[in-house]
Structure formats: C-alpha cells, structure tokens
C-alpha positions as CSV (number, residue, x, y, z in Angstrom):
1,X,84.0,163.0,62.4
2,X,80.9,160.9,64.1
3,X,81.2,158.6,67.4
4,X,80.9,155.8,65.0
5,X,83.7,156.5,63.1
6,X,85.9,157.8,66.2
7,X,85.1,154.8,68.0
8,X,86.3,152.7,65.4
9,X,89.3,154.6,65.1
10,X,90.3,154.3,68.7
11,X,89.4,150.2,68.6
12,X,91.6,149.9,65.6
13,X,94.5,151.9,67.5
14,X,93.9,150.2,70.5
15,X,94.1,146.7,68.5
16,X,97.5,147.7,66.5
17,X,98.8,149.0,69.9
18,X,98.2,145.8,71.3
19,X,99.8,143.5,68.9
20,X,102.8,145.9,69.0
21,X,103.4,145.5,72.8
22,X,102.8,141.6,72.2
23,X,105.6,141.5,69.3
24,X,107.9,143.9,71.3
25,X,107.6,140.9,74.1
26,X,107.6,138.4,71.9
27,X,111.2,139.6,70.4
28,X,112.5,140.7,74.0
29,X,110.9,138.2,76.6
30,X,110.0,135.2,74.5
31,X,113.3,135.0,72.0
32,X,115.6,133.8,74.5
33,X,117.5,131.7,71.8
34,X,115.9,128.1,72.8
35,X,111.8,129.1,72.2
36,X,111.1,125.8,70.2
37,X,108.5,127.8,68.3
38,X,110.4,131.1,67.8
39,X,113.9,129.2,66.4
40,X,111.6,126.9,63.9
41,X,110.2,129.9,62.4
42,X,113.4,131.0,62.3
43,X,115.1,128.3,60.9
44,X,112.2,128.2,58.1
45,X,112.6,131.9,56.8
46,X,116.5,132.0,57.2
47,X,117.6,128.8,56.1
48,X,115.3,127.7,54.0
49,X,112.9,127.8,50.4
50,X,110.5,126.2,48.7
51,X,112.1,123.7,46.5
52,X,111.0,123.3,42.6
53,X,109.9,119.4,43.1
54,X,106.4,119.6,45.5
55,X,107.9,116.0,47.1
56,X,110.3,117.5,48.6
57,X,108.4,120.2,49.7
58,X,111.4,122.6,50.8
59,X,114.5,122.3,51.2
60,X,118.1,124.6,52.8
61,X,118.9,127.2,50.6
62,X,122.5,126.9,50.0
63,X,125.4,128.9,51.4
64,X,122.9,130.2,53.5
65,X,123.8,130.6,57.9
66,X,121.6,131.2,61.2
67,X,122.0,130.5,64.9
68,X,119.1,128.3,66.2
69,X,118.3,126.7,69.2
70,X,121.7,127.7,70.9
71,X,123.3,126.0,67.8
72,X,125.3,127.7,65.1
73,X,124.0,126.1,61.4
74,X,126.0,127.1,57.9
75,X,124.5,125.2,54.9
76,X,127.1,124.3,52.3
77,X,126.7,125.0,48.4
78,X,125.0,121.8,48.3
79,X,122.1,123.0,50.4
80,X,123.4,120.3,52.9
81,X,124.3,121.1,57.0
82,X,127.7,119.5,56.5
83,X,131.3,121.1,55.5
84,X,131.7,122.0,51.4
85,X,132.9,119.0,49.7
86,X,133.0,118.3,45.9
87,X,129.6,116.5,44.2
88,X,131.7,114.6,42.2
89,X,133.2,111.9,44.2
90,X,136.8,111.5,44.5
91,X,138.5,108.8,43.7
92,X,139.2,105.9,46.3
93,X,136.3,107.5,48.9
94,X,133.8,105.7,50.1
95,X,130.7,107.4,50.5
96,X,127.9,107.3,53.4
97,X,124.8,109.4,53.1
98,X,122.3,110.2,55.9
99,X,119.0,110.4,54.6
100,X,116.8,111.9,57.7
101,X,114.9,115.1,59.2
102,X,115.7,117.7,61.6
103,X,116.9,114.3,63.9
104,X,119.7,114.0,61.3
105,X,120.2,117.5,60.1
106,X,121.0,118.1,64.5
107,X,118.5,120.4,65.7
108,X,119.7,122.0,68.8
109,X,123.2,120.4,68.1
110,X,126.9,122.0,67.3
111,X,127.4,120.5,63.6
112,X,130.8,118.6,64.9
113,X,128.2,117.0,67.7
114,X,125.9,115.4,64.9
115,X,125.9,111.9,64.7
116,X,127.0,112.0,60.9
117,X,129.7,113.6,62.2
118,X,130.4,111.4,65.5
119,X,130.1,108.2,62.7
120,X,132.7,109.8,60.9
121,X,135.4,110.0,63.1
122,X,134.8,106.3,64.6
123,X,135.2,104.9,61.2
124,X,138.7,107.1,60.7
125,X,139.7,105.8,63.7
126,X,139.3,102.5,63.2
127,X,141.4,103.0,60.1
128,X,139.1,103.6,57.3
129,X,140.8,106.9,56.3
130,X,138.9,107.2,52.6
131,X,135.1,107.4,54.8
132,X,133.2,110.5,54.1
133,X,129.8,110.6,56.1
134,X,127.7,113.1,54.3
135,X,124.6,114.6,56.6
136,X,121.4,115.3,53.8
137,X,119.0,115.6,57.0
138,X,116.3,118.6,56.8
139,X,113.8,119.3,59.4
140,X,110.3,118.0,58.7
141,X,111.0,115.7,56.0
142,X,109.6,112.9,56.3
143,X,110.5,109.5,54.4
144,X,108.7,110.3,51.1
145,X,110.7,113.6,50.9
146,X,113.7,112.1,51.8
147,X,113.4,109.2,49.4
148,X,112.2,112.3,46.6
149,X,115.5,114.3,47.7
150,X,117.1,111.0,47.1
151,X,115.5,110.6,43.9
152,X,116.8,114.2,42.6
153,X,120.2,115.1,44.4
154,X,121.3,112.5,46.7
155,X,122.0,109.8,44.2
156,X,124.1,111.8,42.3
157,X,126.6,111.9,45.5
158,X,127.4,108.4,44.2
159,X,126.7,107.0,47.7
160,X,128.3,103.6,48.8
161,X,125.9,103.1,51.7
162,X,122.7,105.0,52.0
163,X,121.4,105.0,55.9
164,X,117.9,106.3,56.1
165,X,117.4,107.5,59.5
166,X,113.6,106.6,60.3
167,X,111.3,108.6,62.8
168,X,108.2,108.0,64.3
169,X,106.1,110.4,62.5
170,X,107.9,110.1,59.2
171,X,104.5,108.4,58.5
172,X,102.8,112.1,58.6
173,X,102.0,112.8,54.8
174,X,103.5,115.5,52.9
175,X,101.8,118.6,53.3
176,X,101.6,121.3,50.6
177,X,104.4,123.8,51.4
178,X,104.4,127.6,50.6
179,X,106.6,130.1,50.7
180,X,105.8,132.3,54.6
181,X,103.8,135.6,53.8
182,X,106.5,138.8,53.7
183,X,104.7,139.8,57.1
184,X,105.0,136.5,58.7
185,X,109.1,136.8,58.0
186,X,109.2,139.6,60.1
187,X,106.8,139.2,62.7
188,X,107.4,137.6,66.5
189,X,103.8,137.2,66.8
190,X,103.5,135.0,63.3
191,X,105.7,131.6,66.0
192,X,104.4,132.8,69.1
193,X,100.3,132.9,68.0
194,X,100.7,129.6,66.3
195,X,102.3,127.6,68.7
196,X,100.0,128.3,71.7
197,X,97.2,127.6,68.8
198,X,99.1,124.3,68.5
199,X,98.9,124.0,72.4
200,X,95.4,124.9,73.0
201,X,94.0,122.2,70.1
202,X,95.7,119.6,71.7
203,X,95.1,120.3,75.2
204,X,91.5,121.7,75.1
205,X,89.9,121.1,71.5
206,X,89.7,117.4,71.6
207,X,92.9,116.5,69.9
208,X,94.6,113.3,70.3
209,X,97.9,113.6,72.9
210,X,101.1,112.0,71.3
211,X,101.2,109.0,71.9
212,X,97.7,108.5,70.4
213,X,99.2,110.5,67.6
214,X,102.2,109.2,66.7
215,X,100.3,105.0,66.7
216,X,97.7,106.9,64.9
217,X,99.7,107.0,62.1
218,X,100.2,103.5,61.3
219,X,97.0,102.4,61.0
220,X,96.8,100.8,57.7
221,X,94.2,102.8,56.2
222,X,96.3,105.7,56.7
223,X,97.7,107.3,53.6
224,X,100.9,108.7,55.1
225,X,102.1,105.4,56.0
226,X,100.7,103.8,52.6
227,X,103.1,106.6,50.9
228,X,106.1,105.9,54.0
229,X,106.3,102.1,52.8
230,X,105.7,102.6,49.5
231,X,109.0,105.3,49.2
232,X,110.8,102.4,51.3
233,X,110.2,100.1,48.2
234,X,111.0,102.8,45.8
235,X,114.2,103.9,48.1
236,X,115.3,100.1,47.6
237,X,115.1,99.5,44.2
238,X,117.0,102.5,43.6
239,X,119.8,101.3,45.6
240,X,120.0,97.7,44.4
241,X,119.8,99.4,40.7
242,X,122.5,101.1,41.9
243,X,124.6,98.6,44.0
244,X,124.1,100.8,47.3
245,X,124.4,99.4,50.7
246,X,120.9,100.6,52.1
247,X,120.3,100.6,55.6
248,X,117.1,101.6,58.1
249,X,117.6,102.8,61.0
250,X,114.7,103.3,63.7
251,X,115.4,106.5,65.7
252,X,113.9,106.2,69.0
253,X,111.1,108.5,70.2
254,X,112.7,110.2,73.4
255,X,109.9,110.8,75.3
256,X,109.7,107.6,77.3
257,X,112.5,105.1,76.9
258,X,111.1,102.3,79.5
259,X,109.4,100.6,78.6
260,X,109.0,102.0,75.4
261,X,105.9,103.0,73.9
262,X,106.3,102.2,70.8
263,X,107.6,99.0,70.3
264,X,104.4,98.1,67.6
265,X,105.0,100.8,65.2
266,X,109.3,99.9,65.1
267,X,107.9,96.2,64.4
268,X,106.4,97.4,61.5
269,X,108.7,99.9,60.2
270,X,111.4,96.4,61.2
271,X,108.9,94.3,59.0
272,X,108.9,96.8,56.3
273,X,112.7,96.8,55.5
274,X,112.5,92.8,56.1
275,X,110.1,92.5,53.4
276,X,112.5,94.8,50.9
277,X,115.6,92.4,52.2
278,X,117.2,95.6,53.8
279,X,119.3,95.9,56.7
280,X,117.4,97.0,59.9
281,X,118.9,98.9,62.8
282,X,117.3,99.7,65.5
283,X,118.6,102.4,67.9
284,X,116.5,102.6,71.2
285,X,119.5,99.5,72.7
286,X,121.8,102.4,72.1
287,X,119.9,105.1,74.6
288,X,117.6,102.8,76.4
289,X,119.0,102.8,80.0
290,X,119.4,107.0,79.9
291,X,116.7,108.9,81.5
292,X,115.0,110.5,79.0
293,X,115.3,114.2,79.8
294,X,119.3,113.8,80.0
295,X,118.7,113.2,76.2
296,X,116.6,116.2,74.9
297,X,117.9,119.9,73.7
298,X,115.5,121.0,76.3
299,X,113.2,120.1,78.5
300,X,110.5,121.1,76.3
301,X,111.9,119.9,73.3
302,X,113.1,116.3,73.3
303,X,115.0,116.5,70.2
304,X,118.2,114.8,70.7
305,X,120.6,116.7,72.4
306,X,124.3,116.2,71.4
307,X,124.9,113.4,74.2
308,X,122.0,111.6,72.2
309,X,123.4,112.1,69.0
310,X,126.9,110.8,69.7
311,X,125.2,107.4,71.4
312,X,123.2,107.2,68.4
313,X,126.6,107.9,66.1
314,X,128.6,105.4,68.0
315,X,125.9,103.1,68.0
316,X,126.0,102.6,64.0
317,X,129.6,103.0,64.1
318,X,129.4,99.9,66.1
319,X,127.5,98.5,63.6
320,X,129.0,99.3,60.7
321,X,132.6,97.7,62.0
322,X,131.0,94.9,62.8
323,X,129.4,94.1,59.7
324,X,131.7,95.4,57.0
325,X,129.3,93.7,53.9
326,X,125.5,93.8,54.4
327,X,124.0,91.5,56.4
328,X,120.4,89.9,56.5
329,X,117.9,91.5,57.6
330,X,117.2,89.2,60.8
C-alpha cells in the first residue's frame, strides 16, 4: 500500500470516527426529549408519510404513536391527533372541525391540554352534550394544505362548523415534500447538522430575522400569500355549498405580545375573511396581557404551551356561546 492511499485511509477513518462520536452525542447529550430540532425530525419519520395528493404534502400516518417534545402523541385510524371516533357522523351530533398546523395539532402539549379539546369540554358544560370538537391540525401545513386536506378528507366528516385556525406564516408556500432518505431515519446527526445550518443562515449569511420574515410574506407579489387567499376563497365556497358555519381564527405569534408586531399582516388576513363574508376571530385579546415566555413549550420554542392553548380554547368557547348562529364579519 502507498502513503497516498494509506493517508487517505486514515482521513476517511478519522472522518467516519468523527461523525460517530458526534451522533453518539447527539443521541446522548443533545436528545434530552425537548431539542426542538431532534423531536421534529422525530415527529416527521415516526408519525408521519408522504400523502398521495402533492397539496397536502404529508400528512400522520394513522394508528401510528411517538413521545415528542415531553408530549405523548397517538394518531387515530383517521390519521388525526384526536381519540377514534366513527367517519360517519352520528345522528343528532354536531360537528366542529379544527383545520390548523402543529398550533392546532398541540405541539409540546398533552392531547387532553389542546385547545380542541379545552373547546370541547366548555361547550359540554354549558349544556351542549351532542358537541364533538374534532382536531385535523398537522405540523407545517399551512392554509393551502389545510384547505387541500379539507378538500379530500375533512369534508367528508360532515362538519357543522369548520374553524380554520390561521398562523402567521401559513403564507409560506407549499414546498415539495419527500419521503426522509433511509439514513436520515436513523441518524442524530441528519436534525442536529440541519438545524445549526438553519441557525448560521440566519444569524451570519444575510438572512432576514423573523420579524422581517414572517411581514415578508405578505407582500402582494408574494406567491404564498396569492395561494393563502386564494384557498380562503376556495375554503368558503366549499362551506357555503355545503351550509358549514366557517370561521377564521388569527392565532397570535408568541414572540412579542405588546405591542404586537404584527398587527398589519392580522389586518389583512381580517380583510381577507371580510371580503369572503366569513366570521373573523382574532385571538391575541385572549393572551395579550401574559408575558410571552409563560406561554411557550420552551423557552426556545414559543409554540404554545398548554396554558396558551386552554386561553386560546376558552377564548372561542367564549365565542362560540355567545354567538350561537354566525355573525357578520365586523
């Protein structure tokens, strides 16, 4: 054997050493059950598959179960995060369906903590025994996916009131989902490499912090918010076609609650449903005078923790009770 080859040998060793002590920390220092990057992976290659429409992108594969972000998640036969429950609706129950993303679905969040869930059990109490609150929330949809998921599986539910749970950057577009590489499914490194990727574009390769971002988005030249209020429309017609009670509600970004940030972009999501005739909610009143980081899963990842989800739930419970029959939009 030559130097040349032996020195190649030892550089390829040396490499494959390497990335074997980084994915022995990565499983044993870095999984601590609450590394946002780590369970997201996670949730993606035990929870979830591609699905056959491209719209939706992906979607849970059913029956299937995982522990994520402190959380325990089972997905029903449905493919839904809720308890299993017949397709066909019973008679004398009246349906609510929760279109929405990871927001919805309860990232972070014990399933009887969700806000579907919190919903339900005001509307029981306050004596309307035939409710059934049913949670179709998936993280990272975003509206067109949710309005395509709609489209192909939530209509069929037979919904009485559709509430579409809106996000800030539900005006991302749809990317092109594929399935994770076999390696990737099994490898630490696959989260832990790409988020600090993530981290190092953003903080030191020019890209735009969030805030930037997320207004970014609904710039009317954008494409993903041309798609957002065009699936809106569609969304609508669907429901008046098929005498469903359709409301928006704005989730807040929890970030920074006062003042708010992002008061412009809720205008026009507000405008949006106004222009459709739809009922708009908007639920920042309903966590506004909470500081911010008593809201978050963690402090790193300020999706709503289950304190946030049951002001949220209460919040269009409220609603709801007090407007039995839609109302205008005002």
């Amino acid at each position: 054997m030559n130097a040349r080859i032996a020195n190649a040998l030892v550089v390829v060793v040396t490499i494959l050493v390497m990335v074997g002590m980084f994915e022995l920390v990565c499983r044993t220092v870095v999984n601590t059950g609450t590394e946002y990057h780590i369970e997201m992976w996670k949730y993606a290659v035990q929870v979830k598959r591609l699905a056959s429409n491209p719209e939706i992108g992906h979607e849970h594969t059913p029956n299937s179960r995982a522990r994520l972000m402190g959380a325990d998640v089972s997905i029903n036969s449905l493919g839904l995060r809720d308890r299993e429950f017949p397709a066909a609706k019973p008679a004398g129950t009246r349906r609510i369906l929760m279109l929405g993303d990871s927001i919805t679905f309860g990232w972070g969040v014990d399933q009887d903590k969700t806000a579907s869930v919190v919903l339900e059990q005001r509307l029981k109490a306050a004596g309307q025994s035939d409710v059934q609150v049913i949670n179709s929330g998936v993280g990272n949809y975003n509206t067109a996916m949710e309005v395509a998921y709609f489209r192909d599986h939530g209509a069929a539910l037979v919904p009485d009131v559709v509430v579409l749970n809106y996000f800030i950057n539900d005006g991302e577009p749809t990317p092109a989902y594929r399935d994770v590489p076999t390696l990737a499914r099994h490898a630490y490194v696959y989260p832990v490499a790409g988020g600090a990727w993530d981290d190092i574009k953003r903080r030191f390769l020019g890209g735009p912090d969030w805030k930037e971002y997320y207004s970014g988005l609904y710039d009317d030249t954008q494409p993903g918010w041309q798609k957002t209020k065009a699936s809106i429309e569609a969304l609508a017609q669907m429901c008046r076609e098929r005498g469903i009670r359709l409301i928006v509600a704005n989730v807040p970004e929890l970030h920074i609650l006062a003042p708010y940030p992002f008061t412009a972009v809720s205008d026009r999501v507000a405008a949006v449903a106004k222009a459709q005739g739809l009922e708009y909610l908007d639920l920042l009143p309903s966590v506004a005078q909470e500081d911010p980081s008593s809201l978050w899963v963690t402090v790193p990842d300020p999706h709503p923790n289950a304190r946030a989800q049951a002001l949220m739930g209460n919040a269009l419970a409220d609603y709801l009770l007090s407007n039995p029959a839609a109302s205008a939009t005002p």
